[in-house]
C-alpha positions in Angstrom: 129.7 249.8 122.5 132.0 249.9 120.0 130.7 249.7 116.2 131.2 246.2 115.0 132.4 245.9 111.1 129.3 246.1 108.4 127.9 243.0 107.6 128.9 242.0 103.7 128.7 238.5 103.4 125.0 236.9 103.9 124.3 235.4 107.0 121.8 232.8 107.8 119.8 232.6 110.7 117.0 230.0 111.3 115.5 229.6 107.5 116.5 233.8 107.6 119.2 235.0 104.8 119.8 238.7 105.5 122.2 240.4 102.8 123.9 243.6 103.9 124.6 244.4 100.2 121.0 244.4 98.2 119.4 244.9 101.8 117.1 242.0 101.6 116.2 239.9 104.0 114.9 236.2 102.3 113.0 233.1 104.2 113.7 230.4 102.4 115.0 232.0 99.2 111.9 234.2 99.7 112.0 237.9 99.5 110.9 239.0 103.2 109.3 242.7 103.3 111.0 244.6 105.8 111.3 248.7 106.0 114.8 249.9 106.7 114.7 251.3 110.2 113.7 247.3 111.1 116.1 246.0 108.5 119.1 248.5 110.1 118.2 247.5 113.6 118.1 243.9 112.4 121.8 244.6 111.2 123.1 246.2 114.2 121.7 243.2 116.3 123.6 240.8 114.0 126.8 242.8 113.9 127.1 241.3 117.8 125.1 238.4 118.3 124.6 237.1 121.9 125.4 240.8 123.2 123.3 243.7 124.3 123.4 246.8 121.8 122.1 249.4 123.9 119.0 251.8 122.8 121.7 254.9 122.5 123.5 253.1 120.6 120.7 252.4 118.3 119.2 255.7 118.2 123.2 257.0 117.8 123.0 254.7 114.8 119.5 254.6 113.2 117.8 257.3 114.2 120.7 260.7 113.9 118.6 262.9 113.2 115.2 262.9 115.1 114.4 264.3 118.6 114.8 261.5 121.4 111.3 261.2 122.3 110.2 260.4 118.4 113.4 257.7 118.8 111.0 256.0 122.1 108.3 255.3 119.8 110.3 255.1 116.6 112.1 252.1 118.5 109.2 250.1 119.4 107.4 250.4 116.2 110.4 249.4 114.7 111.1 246.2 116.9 107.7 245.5 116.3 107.8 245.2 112.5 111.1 243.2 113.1 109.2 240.9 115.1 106.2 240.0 112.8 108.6 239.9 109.9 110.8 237.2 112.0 107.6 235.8 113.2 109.3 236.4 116.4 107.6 237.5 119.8 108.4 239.5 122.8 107.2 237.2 125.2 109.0 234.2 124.4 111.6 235.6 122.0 113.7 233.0 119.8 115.5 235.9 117.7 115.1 239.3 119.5 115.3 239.6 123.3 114.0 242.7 125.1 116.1 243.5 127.8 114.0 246.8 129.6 115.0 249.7 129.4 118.8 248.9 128.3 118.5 247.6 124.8 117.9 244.5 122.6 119.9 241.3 122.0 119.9 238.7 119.2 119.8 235.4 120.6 119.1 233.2 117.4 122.1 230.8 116.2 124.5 232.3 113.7 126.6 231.4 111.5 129.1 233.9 109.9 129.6 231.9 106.8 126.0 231.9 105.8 124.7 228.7 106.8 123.6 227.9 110.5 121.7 224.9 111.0 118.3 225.2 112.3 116.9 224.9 115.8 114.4 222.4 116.4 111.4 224.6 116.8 112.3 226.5 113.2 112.4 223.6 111.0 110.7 224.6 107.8 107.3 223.2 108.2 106.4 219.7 106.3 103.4 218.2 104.7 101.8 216.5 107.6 102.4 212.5 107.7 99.6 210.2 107.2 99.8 209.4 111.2 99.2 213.1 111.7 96.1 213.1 109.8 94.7 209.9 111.4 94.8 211.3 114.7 93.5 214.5 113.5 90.4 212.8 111.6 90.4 210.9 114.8 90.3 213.9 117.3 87.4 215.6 114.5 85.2 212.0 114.9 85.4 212.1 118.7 84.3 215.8 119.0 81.7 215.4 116.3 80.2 211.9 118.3 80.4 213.8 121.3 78.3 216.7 120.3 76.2 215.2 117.7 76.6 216.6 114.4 79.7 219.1 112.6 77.5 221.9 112.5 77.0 222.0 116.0 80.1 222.1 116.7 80.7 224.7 114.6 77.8 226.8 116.1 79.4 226.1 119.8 82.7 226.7 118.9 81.9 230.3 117.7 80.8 231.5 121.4 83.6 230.1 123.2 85.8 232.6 124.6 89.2 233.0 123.6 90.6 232.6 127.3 88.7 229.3 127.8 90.4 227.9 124.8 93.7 229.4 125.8 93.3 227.5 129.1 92.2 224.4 126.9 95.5 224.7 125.5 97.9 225.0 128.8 98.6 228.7 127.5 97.8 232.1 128.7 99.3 234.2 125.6 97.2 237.2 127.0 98.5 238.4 130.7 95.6 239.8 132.8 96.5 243.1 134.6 94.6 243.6 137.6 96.8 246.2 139.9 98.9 248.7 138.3 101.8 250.7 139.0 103.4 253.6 137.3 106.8 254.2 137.3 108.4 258.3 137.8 108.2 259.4 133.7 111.6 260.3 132.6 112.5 264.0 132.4 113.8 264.3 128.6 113.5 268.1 128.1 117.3 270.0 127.3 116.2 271.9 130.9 117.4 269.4 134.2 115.3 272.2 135.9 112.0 270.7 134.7 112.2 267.7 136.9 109.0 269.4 139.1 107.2 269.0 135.1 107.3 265.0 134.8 106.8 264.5 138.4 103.6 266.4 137.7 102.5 264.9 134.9 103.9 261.4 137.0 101.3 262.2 140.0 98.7 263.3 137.7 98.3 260.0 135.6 98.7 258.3 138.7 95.3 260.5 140.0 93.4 259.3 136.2 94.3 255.6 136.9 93.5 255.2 140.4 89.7 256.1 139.4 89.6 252.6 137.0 86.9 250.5 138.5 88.5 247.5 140.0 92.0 248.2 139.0 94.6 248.2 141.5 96.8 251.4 141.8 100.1 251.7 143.6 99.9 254.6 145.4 102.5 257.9 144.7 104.7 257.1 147.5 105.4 253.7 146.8 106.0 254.7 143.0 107.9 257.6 143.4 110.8 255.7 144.8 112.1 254.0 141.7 112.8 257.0 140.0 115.9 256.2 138.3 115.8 253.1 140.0 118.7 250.1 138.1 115.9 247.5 139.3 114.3 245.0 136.9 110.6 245.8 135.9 110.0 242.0 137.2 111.9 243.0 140.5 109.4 246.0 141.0 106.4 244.6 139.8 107.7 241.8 142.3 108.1 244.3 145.1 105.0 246.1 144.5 103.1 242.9 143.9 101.4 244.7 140.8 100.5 243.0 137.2 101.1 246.1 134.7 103.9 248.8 135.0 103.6 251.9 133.2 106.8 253.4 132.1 107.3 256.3 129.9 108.9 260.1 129.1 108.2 263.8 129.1 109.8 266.4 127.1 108.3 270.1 127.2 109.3 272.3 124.6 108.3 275.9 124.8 103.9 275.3 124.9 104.4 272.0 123.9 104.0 268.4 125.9 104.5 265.4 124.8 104.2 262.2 126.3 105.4 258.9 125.7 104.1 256.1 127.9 104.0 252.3 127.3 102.5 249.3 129.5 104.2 246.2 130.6 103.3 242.9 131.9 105.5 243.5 134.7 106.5 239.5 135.9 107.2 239.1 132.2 108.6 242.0 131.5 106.4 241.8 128.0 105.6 244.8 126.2 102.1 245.3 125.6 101.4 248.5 124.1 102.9 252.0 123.3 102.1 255.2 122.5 102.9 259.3 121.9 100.6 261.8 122.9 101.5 265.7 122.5 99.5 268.5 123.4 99.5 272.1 123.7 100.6 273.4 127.5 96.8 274.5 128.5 95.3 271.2 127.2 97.9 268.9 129.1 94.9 267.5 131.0 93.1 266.5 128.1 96.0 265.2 127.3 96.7 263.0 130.8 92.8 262.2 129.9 93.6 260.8 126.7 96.4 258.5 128.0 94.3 257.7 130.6 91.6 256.1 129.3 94.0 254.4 126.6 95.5 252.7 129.6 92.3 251.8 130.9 91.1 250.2 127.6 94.4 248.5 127.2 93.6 247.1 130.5 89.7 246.4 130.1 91.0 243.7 127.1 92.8 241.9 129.1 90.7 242.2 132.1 86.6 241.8 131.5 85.7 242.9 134.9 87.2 246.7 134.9 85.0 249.4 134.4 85.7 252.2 133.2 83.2 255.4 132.3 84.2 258.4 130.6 86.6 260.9 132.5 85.4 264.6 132.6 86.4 267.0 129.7 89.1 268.9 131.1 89.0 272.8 130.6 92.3 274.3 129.4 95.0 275.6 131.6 96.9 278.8 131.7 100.6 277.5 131.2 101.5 280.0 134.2 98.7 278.4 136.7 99.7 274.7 135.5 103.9 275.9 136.3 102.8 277.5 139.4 100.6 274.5 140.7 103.2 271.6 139.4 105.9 273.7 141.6 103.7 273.8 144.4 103.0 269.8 144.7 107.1 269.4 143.8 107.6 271.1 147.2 105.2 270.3 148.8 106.1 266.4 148.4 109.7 267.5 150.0 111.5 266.9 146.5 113.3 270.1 146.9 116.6 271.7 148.9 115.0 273.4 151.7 115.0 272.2 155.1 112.6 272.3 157.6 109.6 274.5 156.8 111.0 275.6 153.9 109.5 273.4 151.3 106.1 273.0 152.4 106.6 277.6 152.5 107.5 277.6 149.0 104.6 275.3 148.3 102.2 277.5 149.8 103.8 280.3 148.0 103.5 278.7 144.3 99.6 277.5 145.2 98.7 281.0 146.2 100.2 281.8 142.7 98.2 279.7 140.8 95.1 280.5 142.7 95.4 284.5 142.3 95.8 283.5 138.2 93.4 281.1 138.4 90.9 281.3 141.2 88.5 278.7 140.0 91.4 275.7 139.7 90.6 273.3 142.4 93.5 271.0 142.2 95.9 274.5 144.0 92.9 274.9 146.7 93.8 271.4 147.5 97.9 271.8 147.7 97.1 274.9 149.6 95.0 273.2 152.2 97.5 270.6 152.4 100.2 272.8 153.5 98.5 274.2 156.0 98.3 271.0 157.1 102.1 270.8 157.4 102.5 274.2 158.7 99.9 274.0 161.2 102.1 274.2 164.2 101.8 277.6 166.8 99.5 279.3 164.9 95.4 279.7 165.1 95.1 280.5 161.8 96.1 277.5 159.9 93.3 275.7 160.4 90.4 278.1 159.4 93.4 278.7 156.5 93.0 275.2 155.5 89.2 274.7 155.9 88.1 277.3 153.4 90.8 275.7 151.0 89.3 272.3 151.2 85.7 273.2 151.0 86.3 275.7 147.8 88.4 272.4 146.3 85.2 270.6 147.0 82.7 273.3 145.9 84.6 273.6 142.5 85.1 269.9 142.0 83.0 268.0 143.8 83.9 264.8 142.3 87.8 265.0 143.7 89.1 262.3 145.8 91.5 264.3 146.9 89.0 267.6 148.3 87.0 265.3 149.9 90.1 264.0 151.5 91.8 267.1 152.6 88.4 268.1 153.9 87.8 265.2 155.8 91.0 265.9 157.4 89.9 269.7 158.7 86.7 267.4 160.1 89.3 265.5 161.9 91.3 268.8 163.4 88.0 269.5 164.4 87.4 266.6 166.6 84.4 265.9 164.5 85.0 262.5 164.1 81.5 261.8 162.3 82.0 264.2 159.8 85.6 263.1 159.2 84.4 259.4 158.4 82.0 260.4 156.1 84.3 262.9 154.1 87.2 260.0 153.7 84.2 257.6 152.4 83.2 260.1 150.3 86.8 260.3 148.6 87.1 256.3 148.8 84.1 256.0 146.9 84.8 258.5 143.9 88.9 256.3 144.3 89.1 253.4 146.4 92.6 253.4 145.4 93.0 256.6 147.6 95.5 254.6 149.8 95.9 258.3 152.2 91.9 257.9 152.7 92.6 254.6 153.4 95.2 255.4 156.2 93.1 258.3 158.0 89.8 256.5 157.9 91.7 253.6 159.7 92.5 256.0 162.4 89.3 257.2 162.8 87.9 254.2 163.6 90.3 253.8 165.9 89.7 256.9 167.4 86.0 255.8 167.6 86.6 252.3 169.3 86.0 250.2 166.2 89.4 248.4 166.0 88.6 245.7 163.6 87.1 247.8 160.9 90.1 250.1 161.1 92.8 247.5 161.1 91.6 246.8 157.9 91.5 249.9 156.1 95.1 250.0 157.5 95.9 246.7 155.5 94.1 248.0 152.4 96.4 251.2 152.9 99.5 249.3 152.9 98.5 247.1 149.8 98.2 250.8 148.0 101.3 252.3 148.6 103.9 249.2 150.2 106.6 251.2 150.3 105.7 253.6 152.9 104.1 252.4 155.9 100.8 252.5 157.1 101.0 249.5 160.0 103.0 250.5 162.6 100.9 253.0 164.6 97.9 250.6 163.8 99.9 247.9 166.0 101.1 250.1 168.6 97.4 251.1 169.6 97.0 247.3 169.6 99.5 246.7 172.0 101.5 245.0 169.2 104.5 246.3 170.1 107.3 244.1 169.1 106.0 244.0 165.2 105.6 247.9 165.2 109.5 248.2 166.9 110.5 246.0 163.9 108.5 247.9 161.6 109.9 251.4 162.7 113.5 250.0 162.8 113.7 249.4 159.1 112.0 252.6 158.8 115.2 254.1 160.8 117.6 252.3 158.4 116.4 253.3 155.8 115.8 256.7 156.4 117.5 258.1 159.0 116.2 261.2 158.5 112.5 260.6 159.7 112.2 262.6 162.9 108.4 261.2 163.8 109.8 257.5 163.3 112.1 257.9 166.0 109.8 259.4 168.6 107.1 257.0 167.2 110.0 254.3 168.1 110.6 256.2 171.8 107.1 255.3 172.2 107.3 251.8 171.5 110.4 251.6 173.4 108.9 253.0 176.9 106.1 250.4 176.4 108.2 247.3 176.6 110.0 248.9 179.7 113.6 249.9 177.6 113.9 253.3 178.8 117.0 253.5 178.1 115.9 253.5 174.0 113.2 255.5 174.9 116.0 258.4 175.9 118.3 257.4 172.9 115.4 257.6 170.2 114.0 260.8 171.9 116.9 262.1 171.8 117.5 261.5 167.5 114.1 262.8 167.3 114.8 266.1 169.0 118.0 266.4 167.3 116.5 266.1 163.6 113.5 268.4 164.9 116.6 271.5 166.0 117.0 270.8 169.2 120.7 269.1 169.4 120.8 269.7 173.3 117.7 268.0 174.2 119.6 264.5 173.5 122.3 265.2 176.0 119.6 266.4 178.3 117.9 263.1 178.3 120.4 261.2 178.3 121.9 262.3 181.5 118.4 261.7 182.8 118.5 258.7 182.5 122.0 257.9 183.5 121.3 259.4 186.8 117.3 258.6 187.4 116.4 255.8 184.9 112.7 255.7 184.2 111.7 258.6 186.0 113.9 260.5 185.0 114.2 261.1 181.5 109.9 261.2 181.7 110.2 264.4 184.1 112.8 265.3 181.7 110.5 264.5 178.4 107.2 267.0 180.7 110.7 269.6 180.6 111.5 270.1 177.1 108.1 269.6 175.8 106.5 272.5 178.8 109.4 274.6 177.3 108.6 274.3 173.9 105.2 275.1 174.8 106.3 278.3 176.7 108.3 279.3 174.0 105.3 278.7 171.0 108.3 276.6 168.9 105.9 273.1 169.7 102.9 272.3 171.1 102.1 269.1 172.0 99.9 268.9 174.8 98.6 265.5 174.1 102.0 264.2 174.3 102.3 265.9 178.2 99.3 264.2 178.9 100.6 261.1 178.3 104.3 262.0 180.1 102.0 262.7 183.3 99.9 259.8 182.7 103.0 257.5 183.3 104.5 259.6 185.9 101.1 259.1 187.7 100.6 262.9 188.1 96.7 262.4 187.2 95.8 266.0 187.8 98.5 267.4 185.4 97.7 265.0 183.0 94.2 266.2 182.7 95.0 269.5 183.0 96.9 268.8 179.5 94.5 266.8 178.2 91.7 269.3 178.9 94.1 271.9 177.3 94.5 269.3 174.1 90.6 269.8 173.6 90.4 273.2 174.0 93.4 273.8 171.8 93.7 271.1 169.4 93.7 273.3 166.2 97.1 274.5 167.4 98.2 270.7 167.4 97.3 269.2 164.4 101.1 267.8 163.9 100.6 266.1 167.4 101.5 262.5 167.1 97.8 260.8 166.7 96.8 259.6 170.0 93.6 257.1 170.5 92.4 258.4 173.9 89.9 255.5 174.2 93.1 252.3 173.0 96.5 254.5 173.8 98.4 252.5 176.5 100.0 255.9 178.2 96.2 256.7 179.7 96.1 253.2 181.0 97.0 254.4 184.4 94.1 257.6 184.2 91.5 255.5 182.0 88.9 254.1 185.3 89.2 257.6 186.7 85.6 259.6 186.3 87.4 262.3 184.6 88.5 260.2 181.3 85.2 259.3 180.7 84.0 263.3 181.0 86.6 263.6 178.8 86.1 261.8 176.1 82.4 262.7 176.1 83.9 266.3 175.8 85.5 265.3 172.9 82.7 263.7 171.2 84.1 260.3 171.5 81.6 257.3 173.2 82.8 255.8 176.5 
């Protein structure tokens, strides 16, 4: 935005005179006390009335000099003193508009020749009229008949809480904030490099938060994808169906942190409080602890029922191990360049780090374990790998969500499904908002035969983290398939790039008969998995043998990739022979999916006892040996 030319003249706004020249600003003919960042911004706003001026151009122009992140809470203190001096407010402004995260407006009536006339609601108020105080000695005589005596009311009036009477009034000044979402902190260090360092410190206060008692907490996943969103905070509050939105900055300097955060009533979009916080590197969980529970009293005002205990004292961090480990989860999470393997190797690679500078940091144990997770495929040694990670992540902190939750999962590779539904309890109960222990409890409960109990984790999953799904397989093992095929399809659109949610489409597909699908999304899936000749392959299966073909073609490639240790998926054979109605190779693969199910853990999750390709095996004596085998009841 261009600058404007400098106010001279005085202009009136409301019973407000602001004159550029003695830089006063009078109500009434009233000297108003007003400090000159608030007076400049004041100004600036009046030098284009009805027009956004942006918050660069009012840093640009009030604050030269300082860093950007002392200009984020510069600006609202600022705004803030404006405010109370106009008698203004953020939630219902009549002279300064928010717009978030692009800048302020001025939206009162001016007049450039100093005098405006006055709005109805800012006439100058009067000496009330002898009507007015009839009906208020009225009003006093009918409260003080009702309850008996004026000192009675007086004594009841004292314990009534401030919402009832705001509900007496028709007004709720006082938005309650019962779920909670945190939006990706803006990277403001002069390094673009140290985008891994505020997605940390992102994840991290999204960790703190989701351990406030009752409080609502949008999973990572679902959060993660408005970084540098142009969205509305009302859109994604909207969208995430969430009261409060937590928005702020990093900027590392050196061994210093500091963070900038601030909570909005998201619907509203009204500001309800800000703050700085800067630390030394090593203490940057102390500091994450500080904002934390700030947050969580903000909240508890607003909301009586949240509770909150103290969070641990966190012991200092060797800058190295804290770079290390932030690197680690930044891979990890796939926000790097590498394809294929390659992120979830360099994860590994930057958690080993940390844990041979640091071998008593739990939070790398559990990025470790979690990439052997990933990397899991054609090799025995991934599992044992990831089992001693988990259970040091839960020796050294036992009150993690997160360890718990990683161990449940080696539980799980292990086919104990006991011990896996106890371990992802265990991490719901130290953070129900743990919307990945949500998910795999679900499935274990499946697994197990108790459908209804695990439909609804599934839907308390999805309330988490709404962004990413968590319904789709749940329906498919229902039979559902129609709303997991419209489920996966938006998946596909939007992003195309999701190799399981193709083949997870395939085999939705094959259920409802449309083979021809089943080749074409079997085909996608092989493609983004490395294998570009395995879609031609089916595809001309089909064309010449429909059906049956292209699922002697699927028992092919997947035989081959089993010969060849680049994939094993045995379960997925013994569900190719199921519908063939080759019974004794599809035991013979699900009897090697038992034996060998540590060398599968990235095979598609497959509910022996609800999955409609064993429909054709399930009477047979052998399922039921079978799934006694596996320690699953009949």
């Amino acid at each position: 935005m261009k600058d404007a030319q400098p106010l001279r003249a005085p202009i009136c706004f409301g019973v407000f005179e602001l004159d550029p020249e003695s830089g006063e600003l009078r109500k009434q003919g009233l000297k108003v006390r007003l400090q000159e960042q608030p007076f400049q911004i004041l100004q600036i706003l009046l030098e284009h009335p009805g027009k956004v001026v942006t918050r660069e151009e009012l840093q640009r122009r009030v604050w030269p000099a300082d860093t950007f992140v002392d200009f984020d809470q510069g600006l609202y203190n600022a705004t803030k003193k404006l405010r109370e001096a106009l008698g203004d407010s953020a939630d219902s402004p009549r002279y300064v508009e928010t717009l978030s995260r692009r800048g302020y407006r001025f939206i009162g009536t001016v007049n450039g020749n100093g005098s405006a006339a006055l709005p109805a609601a800012e006439v100058p108020p009067k000496s009330p009229t002898a009507e007015t105080r009839a009906s208020r000695r009225r009003l006093q005589l009918g409260i003080a008949l009702g309850l008996g005596a004026a000192a009675l009311i007086g004594a009841v009036l004292s314990v009534i809480p401030a919402k009832v009477w705001q509900r007496l009034a028709g007004k709720n000044t006082v938005p309650q904030i019962r779920s909670l979402a945190v939006l990706p902190l803006q990277n403001l260090s002069a390094d673009p490099a140290q985008e891994y360092f505020s997605d940390g410190m992102t994840d991290a206060l999204i960790t703190d938060l989701a351990q406030i008692g009752s409080l609502k907490v949008i999973s990572r996943t679902s959060s993660m994808q408005y970084k540098q969103t142009k969205k509305s905070l009302p859109e994604i509050a909207r969208e995430l169906n969430v009261d409060g939105i937590v928005e702020g900055t990093v900027q590392r300097s050196g061994d210093r942190v500091r963070i900038t955060a601030q909570l909005i009533h998201g619907p509203s979009d009204k500001h309800l409080w800000a703050s700085s916080y800067e630390r030394d590197t090593r203490d940057i969980f102390a500091l994450e602890r500080d904002l934390t529970e700030e947050i969580a009293h903000q909240v508890q005002t607003r909301l009586s029922t949240v509770k909150q205990g103290p969070l641990p004292h966190p012991r200092p961090i060797d800058p190295k191990v804290l770079d290390a480990y932030v690197q680690g989860n930044y891979h990890l999470n796939g926000r790097g360049r590498g394809a294929g393997d390659e992120e979830p190797k360099k994860a590994r690679a930057y958690f080993q780090q940390a844990i041979d500078a640091d071998p008593n940091f739990a939070p790398a144990y559990i990025g470790l374990a979690a990439t052997h997770t990933v990397l899991s495929q054609g090799s025995s040694d991934d599992l044992p790998l990831m089992r001693r990670a988990a259970e040091k992540a839960v020796a050294l902190e036992p009150t993690s969500s997160d360890a718990w939750c990683i161990l449940a999962e080696t539980k799980w590779a292990d086919w104990d499904w006991h011990g896996a539904e106890e371990g992802y309890r265990r991490a719901l109960a130290l953070n129900p908002n743990n919307a990945t222990a949500h998910d795999v409890l679900g499935s274990t409960l499946d697994v197990t035969g108790r459908l209804d109990e695990g439909w609804k984790e599934a839907e308390v999953a999805q309330e988490l983290d709404p962004n990413h799904d968590h319904l789709a397989d749940a329906l498919y093992q229902r039979g559902q398939f129609d709303r997991a095929i419209e489920i996966r399809q938006r998946i596909a659109l939007r992003d195309p790039g999701d190799g399981y949610n193709h083949y997870a489409l395939a085999m939705n597909y094959a259920q409802k008969g449309m083979y021809k699908e089943f080749a074409e999304q079997l085909g996608t899936s092989a493609t983004l998995s490395g294998i570009p000749d395995a879609a031609s392959r089916f595809k001309r299966a089909y064309d010449k043998s429909g059906s049956q073909g292209v699922l002697r073609q699927w028992t092919k490639e997947l035989e081959r990739l089993a010969a060849t240790k680049q994939l094993y998926f045995p379960g997925a054979l013994a569900q190719a022979y199921a519908a063939l109605g080759d019974k004794d190779r599809a035991f013979y693969w699900l009897e090697e999916y038992r034996q060998h199910h540590d060398l599968a853990l990235a095979d598609p999750t497959i509910d022996f006892k609800t999955d409609p390709w064993f429909a054709s095996i399930r009477s047979d004596p052998r399922f039921s040996d079978f799934l006694r085998r596996a320690g699953l009841p009949p």
